[in-house]
KEKE-3310 file (N, C-alpha, C; in steps of 0.2 Angstrom, whole numbers, plus 5000, padded with zeros to 4 digits):
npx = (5821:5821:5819:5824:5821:5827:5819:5811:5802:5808:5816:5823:5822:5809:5810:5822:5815:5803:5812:5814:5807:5800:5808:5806:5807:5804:5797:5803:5793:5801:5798:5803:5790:5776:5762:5753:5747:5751:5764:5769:5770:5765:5773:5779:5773:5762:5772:5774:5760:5759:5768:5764:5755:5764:5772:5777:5774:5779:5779:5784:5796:5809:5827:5839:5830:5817:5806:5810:5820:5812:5803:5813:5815:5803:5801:5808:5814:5828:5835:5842:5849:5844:5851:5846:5840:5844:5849:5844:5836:5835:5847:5852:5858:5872:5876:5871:5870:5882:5890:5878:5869:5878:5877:5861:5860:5866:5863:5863:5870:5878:5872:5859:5866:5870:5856:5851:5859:5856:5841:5846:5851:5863:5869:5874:5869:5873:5869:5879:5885:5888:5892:5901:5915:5930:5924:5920:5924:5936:5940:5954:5957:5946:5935:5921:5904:5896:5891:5880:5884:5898:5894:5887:5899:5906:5897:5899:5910:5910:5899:5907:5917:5912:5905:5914:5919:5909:5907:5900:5892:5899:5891:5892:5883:5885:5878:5874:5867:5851:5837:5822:5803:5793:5802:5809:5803:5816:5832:5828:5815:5812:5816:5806:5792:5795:5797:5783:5776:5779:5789:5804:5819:5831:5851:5860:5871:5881:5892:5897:5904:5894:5887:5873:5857:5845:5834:5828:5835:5846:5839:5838:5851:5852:5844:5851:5862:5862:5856:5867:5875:5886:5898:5903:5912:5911:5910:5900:5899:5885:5884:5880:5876:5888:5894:5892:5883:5875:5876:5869:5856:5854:5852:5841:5833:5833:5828:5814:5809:5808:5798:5787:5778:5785:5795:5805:5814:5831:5843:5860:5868:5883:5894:5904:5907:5911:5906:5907:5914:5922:5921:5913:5908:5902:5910:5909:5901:5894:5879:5868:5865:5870:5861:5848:5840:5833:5834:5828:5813:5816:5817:5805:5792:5797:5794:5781:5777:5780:5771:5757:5759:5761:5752:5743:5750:5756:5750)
npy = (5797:5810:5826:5841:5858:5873:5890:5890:5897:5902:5905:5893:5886:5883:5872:5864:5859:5852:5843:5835:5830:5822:5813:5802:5807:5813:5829:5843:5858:5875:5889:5908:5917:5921:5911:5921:5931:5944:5941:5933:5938:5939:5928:5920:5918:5907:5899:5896:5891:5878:5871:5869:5860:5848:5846:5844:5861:5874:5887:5903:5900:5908:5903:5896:5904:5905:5898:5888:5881:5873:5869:5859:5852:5848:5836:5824:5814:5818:5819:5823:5843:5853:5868:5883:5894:5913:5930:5940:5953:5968:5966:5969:5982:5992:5996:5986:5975:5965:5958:5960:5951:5938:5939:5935:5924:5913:5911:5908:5897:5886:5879:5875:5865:5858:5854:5848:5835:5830:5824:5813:5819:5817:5826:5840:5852:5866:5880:5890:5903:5906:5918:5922:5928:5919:5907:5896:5897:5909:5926:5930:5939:5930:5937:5943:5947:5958:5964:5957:5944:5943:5941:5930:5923:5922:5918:5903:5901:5905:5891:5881:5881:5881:5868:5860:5859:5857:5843:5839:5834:5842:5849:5856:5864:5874:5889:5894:5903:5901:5898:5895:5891:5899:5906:5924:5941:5943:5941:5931:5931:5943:5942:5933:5939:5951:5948:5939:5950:5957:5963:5969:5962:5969:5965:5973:5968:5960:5952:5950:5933:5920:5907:5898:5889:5877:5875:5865:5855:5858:5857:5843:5839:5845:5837:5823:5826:5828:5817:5809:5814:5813:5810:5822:5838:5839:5849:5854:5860:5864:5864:5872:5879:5886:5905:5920:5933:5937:5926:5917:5922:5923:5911:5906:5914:5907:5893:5898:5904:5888:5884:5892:5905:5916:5932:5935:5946:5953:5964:5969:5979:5987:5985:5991:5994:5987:5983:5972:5953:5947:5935:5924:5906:5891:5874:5859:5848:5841:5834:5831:5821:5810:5811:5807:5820:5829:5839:5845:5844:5852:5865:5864:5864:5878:5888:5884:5888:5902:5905:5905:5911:5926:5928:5922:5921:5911:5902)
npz = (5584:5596:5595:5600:5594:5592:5582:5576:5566:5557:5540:5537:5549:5548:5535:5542:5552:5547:5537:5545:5552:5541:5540:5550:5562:5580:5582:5593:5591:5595:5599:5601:5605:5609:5604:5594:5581:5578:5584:5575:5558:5543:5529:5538:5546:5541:5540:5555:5554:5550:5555:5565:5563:5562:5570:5587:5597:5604:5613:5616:5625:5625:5622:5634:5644:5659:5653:5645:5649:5657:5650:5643:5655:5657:5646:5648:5642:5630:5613:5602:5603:5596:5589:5582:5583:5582:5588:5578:5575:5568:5557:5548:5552:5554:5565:5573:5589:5590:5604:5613:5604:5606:5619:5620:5611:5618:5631:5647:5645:5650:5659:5650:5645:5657:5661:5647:5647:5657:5654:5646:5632:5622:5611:5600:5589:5582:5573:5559:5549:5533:5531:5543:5552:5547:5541:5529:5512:5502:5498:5508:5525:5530:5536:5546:5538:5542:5558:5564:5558:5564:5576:5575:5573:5584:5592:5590:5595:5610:5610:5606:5617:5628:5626:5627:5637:5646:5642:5632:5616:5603:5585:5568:5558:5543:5534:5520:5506:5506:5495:5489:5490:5503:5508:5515:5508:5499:5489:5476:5477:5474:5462:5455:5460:5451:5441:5439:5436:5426:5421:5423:5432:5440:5444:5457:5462:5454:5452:5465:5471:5476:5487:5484:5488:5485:5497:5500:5498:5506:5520:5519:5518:5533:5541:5538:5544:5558:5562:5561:5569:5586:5591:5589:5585:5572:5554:5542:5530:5517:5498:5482:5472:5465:5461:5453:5455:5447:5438:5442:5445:5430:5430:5438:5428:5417:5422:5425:5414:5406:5413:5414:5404:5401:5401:5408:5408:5411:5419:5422:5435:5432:5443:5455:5468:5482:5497:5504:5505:5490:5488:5496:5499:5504:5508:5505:5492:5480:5487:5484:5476:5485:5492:5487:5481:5468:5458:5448:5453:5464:5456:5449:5461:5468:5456:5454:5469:5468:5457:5461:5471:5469:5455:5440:5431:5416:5418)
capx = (5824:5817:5823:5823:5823:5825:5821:5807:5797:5813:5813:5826:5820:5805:5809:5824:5807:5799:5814:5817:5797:5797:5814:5802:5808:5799:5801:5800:5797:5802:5795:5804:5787:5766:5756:5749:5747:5756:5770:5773:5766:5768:5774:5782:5762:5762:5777:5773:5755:5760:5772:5757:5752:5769:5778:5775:5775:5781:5776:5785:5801:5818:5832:5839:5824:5815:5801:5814:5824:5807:5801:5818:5813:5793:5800:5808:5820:5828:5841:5847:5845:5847:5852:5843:5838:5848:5847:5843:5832:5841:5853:5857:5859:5878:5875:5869:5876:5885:5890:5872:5866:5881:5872:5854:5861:5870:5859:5861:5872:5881:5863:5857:5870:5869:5850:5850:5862:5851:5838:5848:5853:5870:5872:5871:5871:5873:5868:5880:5882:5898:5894:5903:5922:5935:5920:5919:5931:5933:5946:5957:5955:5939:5931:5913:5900:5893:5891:5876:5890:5902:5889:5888:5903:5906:5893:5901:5918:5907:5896:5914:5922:5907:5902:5921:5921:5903:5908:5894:5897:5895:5893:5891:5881:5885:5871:5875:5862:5846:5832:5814:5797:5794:5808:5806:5807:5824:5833:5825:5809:5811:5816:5801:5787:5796:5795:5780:5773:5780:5795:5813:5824:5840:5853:5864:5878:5881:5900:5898:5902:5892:5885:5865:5855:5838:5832:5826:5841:5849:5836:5839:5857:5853:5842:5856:5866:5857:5854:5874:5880:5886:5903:5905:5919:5910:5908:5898:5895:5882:5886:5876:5874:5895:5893:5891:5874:5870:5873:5863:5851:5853:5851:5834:5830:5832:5823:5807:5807:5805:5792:5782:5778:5788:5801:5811:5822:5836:5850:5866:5871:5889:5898:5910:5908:5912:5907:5906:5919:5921:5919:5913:5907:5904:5915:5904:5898:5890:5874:5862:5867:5869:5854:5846:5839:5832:5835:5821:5808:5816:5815:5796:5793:5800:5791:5775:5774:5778:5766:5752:5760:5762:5748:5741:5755:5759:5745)
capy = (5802:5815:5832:5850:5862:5881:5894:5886:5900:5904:5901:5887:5880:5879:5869:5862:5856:5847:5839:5829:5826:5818:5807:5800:5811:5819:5838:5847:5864:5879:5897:5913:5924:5919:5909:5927:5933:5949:5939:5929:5940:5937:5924:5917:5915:5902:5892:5894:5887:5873:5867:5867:5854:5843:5846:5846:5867:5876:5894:5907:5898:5910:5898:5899:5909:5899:5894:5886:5875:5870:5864:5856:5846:5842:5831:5820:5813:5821:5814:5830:5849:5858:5877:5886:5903:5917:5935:5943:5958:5973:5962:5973:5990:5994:5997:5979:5974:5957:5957:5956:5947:5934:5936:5932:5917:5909:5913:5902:5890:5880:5877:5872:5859:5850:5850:5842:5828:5826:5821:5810:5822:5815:5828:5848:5854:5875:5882:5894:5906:5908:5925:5924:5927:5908:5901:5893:5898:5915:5932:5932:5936:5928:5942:5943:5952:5962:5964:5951:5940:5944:5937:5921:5918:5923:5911:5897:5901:5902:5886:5876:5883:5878:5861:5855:5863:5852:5838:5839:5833:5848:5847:5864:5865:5882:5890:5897:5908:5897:5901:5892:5892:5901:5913:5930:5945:5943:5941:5925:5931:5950:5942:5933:5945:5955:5947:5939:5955:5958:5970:5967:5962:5970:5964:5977:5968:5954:5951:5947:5925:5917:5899:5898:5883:5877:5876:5858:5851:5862:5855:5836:5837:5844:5830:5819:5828:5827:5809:5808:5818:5811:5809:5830:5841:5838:5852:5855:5867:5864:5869:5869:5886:5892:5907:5927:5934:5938:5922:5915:5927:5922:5902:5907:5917:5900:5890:5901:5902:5881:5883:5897:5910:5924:5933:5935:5952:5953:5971:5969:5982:5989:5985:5997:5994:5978:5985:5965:5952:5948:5927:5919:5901:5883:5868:5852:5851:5834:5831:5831:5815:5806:5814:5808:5825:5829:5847:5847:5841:5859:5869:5864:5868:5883:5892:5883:5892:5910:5908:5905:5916:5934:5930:5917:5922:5907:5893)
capz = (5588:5599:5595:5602:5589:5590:5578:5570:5563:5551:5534:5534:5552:5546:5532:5546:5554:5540:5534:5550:5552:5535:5541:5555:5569:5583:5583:5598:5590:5600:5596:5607:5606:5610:5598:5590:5573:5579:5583:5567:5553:5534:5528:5546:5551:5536:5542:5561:5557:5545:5558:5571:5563:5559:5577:5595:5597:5610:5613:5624:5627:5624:5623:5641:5648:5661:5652:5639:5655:5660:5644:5642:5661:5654:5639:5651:5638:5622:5609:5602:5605:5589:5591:5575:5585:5585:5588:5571:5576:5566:5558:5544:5553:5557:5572:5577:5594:5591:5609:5613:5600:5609:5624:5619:5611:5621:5638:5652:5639:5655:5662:5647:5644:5661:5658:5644:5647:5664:5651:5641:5629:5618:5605:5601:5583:5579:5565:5559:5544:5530:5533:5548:5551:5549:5540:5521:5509:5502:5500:5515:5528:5531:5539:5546:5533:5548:5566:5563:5555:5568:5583:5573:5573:5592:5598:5589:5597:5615:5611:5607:5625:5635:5626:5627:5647:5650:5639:5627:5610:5596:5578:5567:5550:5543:5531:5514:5504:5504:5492:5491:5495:5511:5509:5517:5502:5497:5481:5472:5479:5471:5455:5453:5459:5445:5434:5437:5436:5421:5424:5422:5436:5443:5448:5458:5463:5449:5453:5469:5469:5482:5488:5482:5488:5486:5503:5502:5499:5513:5523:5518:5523:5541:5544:5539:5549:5565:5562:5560:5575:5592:5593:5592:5581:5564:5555:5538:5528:5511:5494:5479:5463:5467:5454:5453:5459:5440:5434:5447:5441:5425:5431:5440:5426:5412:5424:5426:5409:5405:5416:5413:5396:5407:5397:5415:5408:5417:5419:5428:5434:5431:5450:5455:5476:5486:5503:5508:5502:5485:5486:5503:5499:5506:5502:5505:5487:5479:5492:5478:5475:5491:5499:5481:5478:5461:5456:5443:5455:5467:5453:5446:5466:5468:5451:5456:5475:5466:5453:5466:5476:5464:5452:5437:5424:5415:5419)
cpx = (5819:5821:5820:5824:5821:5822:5817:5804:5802:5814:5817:5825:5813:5805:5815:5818:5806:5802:5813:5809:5797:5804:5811:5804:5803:5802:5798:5801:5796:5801:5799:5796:5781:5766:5751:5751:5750:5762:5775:5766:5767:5767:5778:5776:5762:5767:5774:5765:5753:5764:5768:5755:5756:5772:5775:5777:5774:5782:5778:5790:5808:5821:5837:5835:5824:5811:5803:5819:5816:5804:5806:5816:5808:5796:5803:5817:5821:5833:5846:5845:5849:5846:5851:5843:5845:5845:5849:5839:5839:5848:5857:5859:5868:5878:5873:5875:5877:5886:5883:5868:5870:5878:5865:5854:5862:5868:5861:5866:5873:5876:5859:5861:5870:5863:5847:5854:5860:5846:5839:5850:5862:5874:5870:5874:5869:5874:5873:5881:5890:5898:5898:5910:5925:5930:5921:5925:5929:5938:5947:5960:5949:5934:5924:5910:5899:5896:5886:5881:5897:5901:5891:5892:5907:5903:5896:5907:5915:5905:5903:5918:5917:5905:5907:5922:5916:5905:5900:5896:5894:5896:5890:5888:5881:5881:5874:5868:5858:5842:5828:5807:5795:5796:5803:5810:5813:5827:5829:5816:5806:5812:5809:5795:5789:5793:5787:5772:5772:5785:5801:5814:5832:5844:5860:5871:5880:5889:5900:5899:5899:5888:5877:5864:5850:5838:5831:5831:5846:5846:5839:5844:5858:5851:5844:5860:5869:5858:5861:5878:5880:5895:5908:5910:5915:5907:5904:5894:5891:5884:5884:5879:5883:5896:5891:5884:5872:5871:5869:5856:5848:5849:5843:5830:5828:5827:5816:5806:5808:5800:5787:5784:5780:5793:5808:5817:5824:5842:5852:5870:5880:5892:5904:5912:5908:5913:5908:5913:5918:5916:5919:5908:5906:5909:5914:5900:5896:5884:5870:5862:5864:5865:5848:5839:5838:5832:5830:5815:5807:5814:5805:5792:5793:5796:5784:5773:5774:5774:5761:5752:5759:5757:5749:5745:5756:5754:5741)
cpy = (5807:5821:5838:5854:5871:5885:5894:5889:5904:5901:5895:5883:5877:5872:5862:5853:5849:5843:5833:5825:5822:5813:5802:5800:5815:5825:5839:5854:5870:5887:5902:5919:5917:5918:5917:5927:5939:5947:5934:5931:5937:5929:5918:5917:5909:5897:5891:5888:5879:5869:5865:5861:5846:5840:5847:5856:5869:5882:5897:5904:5902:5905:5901:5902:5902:5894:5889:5878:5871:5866:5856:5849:5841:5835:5824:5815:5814:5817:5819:5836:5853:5866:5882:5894:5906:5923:5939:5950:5964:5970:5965:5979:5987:5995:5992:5976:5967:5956:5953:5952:5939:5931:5933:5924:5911:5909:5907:5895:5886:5876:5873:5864:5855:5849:5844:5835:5827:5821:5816:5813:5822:5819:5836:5850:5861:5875:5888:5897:5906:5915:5928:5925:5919:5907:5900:5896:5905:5922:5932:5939:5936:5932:5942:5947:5959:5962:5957:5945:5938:5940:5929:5918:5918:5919:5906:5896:5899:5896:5880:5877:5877:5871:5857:5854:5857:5845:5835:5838:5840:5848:5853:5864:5874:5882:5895:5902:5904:5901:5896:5894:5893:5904:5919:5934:5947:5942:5936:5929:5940:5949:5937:5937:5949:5953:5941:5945:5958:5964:5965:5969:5967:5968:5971:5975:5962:5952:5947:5937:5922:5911:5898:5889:5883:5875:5870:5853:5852:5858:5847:5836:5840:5841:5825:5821:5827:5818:5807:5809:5812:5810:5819:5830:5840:5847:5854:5859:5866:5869:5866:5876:5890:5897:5914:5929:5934:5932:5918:5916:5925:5914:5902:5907:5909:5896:5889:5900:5895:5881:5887:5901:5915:5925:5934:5940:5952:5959:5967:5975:5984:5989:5987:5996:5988:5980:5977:5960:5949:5942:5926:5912:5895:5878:5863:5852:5840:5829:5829:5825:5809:5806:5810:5813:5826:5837:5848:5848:5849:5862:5870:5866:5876:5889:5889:5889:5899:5910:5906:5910:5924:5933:5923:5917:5914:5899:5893)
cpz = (5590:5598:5597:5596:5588:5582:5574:5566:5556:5545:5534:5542:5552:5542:5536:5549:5551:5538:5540:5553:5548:5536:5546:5560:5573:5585:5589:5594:5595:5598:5604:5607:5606:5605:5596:5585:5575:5580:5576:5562:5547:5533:5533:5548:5548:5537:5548:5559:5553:5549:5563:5569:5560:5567:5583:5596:5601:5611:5618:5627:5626:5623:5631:5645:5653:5659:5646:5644:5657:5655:5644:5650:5660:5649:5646:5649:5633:5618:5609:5602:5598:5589:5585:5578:5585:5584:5580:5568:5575:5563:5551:5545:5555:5563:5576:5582:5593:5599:5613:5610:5605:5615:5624:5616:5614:5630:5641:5649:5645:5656:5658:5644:5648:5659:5654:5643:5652:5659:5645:5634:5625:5613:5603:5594:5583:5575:5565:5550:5540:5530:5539:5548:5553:5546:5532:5519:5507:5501:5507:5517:5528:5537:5540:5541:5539:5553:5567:5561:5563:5576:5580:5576:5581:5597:5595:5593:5605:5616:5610:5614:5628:5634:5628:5636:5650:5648:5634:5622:5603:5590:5576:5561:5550:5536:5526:5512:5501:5499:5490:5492:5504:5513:5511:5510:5501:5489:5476:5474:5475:5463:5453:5454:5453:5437:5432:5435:5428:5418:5422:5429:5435:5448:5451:5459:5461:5451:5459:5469:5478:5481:5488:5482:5488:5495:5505:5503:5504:5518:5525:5521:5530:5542:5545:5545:5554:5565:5564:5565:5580:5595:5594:5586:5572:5561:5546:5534:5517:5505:5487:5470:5470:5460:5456:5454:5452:5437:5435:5444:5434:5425:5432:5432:5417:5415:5425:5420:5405:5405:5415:5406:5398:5400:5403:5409:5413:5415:5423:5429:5435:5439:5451:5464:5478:5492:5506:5503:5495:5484:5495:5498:5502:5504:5501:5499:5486:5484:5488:5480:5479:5492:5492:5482:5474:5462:5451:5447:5461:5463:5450:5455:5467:5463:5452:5463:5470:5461:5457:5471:5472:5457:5447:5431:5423:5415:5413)
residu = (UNK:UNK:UNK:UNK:UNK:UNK:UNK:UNK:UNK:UNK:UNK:UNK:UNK:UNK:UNK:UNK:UNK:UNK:UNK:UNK:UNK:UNK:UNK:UNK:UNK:UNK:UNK:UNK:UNK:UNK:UNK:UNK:UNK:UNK:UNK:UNK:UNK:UNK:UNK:UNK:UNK:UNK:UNK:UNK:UNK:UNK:UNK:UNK:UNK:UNK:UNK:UNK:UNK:UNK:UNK:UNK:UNK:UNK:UNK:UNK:UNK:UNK:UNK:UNK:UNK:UNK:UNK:UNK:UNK:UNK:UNK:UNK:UNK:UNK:UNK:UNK:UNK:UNK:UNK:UNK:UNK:UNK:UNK:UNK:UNK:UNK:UNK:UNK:UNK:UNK:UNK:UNK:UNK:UNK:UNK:UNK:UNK:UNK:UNK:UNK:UNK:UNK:UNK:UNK:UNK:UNK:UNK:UNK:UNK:UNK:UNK:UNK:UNK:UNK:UNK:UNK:UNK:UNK:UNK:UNK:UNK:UNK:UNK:UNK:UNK:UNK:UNK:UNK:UNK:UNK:UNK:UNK:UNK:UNK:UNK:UNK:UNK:UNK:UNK:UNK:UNK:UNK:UNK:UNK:UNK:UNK:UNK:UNK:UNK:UNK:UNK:UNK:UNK:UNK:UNK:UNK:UNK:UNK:UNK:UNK:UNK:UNK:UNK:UNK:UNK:UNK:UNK:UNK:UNK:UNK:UNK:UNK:UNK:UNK:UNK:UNK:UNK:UNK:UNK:UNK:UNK:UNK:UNK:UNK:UNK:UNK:UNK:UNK:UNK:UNK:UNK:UNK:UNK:UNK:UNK:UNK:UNK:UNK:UNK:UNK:UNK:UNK:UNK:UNK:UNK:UNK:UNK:UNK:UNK:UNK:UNK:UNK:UNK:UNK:UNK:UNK:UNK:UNK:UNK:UNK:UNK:UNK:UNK:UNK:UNK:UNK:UNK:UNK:UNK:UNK:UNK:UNK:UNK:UNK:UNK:UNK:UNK:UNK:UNK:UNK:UNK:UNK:UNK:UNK:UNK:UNK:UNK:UNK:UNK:UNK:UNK:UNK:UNK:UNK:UNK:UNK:UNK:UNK:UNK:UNK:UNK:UNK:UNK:UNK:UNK:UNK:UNK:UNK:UNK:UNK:UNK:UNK:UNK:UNK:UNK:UNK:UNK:UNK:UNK:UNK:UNK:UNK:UNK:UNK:UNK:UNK:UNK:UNK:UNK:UNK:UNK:UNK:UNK:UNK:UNK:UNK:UNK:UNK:UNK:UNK:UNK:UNK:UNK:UNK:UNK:UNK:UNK:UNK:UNK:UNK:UNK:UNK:UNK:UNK:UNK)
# end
C-alpha cells in the first residue's frame, strides 16, 4: 500500500512510520514546518532524520494548506491517508484554544476528501486520544482531560460528519499513554534519567489508574490497523500496563533493575488532588499476542536506549 501519513516527526508517528515501513508499505511521510534543525530540535530532529531515510518525506505541507492538496495531486495514486497531525502547540496551558486547534485540524477536510478519492484513496484513519471526552472507559462522565483533550475529541465528531457527508470510509485508532525509545521528556523518561543518575524517583500522582503502552506494540497494532481498514466505522483503542501510575512506576522500576545494577528508588507521594479523572483507560487488551509481540525483547529495548542515552551506568 501507498500511504499518506501525517504527523510524522511525533513520537508515536514516528514510530507509526516505521511500523508500516517494516510491514512493506510505502510511506508518504508529511512534516507541517521546513526541513531545518530549528524546526525539529531534540530529540524530534532524531526521529525526523531517521525517517528521511525510511520514507518518501515531505516538508512544508500543513494538512489542508495548499502545499498539502498539491502533494496529495503529485502522488498520482494513494491507498490510505492516515491523519496523525494535530494542533498540540500549548496543549497543556488552560487556556488552549480547542476551537482552533479544531480548525487547524481539520482545515479544508471537504477538499481533502474529494481529493483523495480523485486519486484512488479508499480509507481515512484518525488518530484520536482517550484523553478526550466519550472515549475508553473510565469515571462518568467521560469528560475531556483538557481543552487539548476536548479538540480531539471535536475533530473526531467533525471528521465523522464530513466522511459520512463525502462518503469516505473512516476508521479511528485512539492512543493511550505510549512510552518508549523516542519519547519526548515525560514520565518514563524522568524515571529513568533519575535514576540513571542515581537519584530517587517521584511519583506525584501514584493513584491515578491509567493505560501504559510500550510504543512498539502500539505501533504494530496501527499498522495492522491500516492494513485492515476500508469498509469505515472501526474503531480501536490499544491497551496494555491497566494499573496506577505508581505501580507502573513500580513495574518500570523491577524492569530496569533485571537489566541494569540500578537501585531505581522509588517515593509515592501521598495524592490528595484529582484535578483530571481518576481511571481513563483503553478496552482493546490481548494484541501482544496476535501482533506476536514479545514484551521482554520491548523492555531490553527500552533500558538499552536510556542507558545510551543518560550515561554508562550499568554496562
Amino acid at each position: 500500500m501507498r500511504i499518506v501519513l501525517t504527523g510524522t516527526s511525533s513520537f508515536t508517528g514516528y514510530w507509526f512510520a516505521r511500523a508500516m515501513h517494516e510491514a512493506g508499505h510505502e510511506i508518504v511521510a508529511v512534516f507541517s514546518s521546513a526541513d531545518c534543525a530549528d524546526a525539529y530540535p531534540g530529540v524530534r530532529g532524531r526521529r525526523v532524520e531517521q525517517l528521511k531515510r525510511l520514507c518518501r518525506s515531505e516538508f512544508a505541507a500543513p494538512f489542508g494548506s495548499d502545499a498539502f492538496l498539491a502533494l496529495l495531486r503529485s502522488l498520482g495514486r494513494f491507498d490510505a491517508l492516515c491523519h496523525h497531525w494535530a494542533e498540540t502547540r500549548g496543549y497543556r496551558d488552560p487556556g488552549f484554544d480547542a476551537v482552533a486547534a479544531l480548525g487547524a485540524n481539520a482545515r479544508r477536510l471537504p477538499e481533502v476528501l474529494r481529493l483523495s478519492q480523485d486519486c484512488g484513496c479508499g480509507r481515512l484513519v484518525l488518530t484520536g486520544s482517550v484523553f478526550a471526552q466519550n472515549e475508553g472507559i473510565g469515571n462518568p462522565p467521560l469528560r475531556a482531560f483538557s481543552p487539548y483533550g476536548l479538540s480531539k475529541g471535536l475533530t473526531a465528531q467533525f471528521f465523522e460528519y464530513c466522511c459520512e457527508r463525502e462518503g469516505m470510509p473512516l476508521d479511528r485508532f485512539v492512543i493511550p499513554n505510549p512510552f518508549g525509545p523516542y519519547e519526548e521528556p515525560r514520565f518514563t523518561n524522568y524515571l529513568m534519567q533519575t535514576w540513571l543518575a542515581g537519584g530517587a524517583a517521584n511519583v506525584a500522582t501514584p493513584n491515578y489508574v491509567r493505560d501504559n503502552i510500550h510504543v512498539d506494540l502500539l505501533a504494530r497494532a496501527y499498522a495492522a490497523f491500516v492494513e485492515g481498514a476500508g469498509a469505515g466505522g472501526r474503531v480501536l483503542g490499544p491497551s496494555l500496563y491497566v494499573e496506577t501510575q505508581g505501580a507502573f512506576a513500580e513495574r518500570v522500576a523491577r524492569e530496569v533493575r533485571a537489566r541494569l545494577p540500578l537501585a531505581c528508588d522509588l517515593g509515592l507521594a501521598e495524592q490528595t488532588s484529582y484535578a483530571e479523572p481518576r481511571i481513563r483507560i483503553n478496552a482493546d487488551v490481548g494484541l501482544g499476542t496476535e501482533l506476536r509481540w514479545s514484551e521482554a525483547a520491548a523492555w531490553d529495548a527500552f533500558v538499552a536506549y536510556y542507558a545510551e542515552l543518560y550515561g554508562s551506568a550499568g554496562r
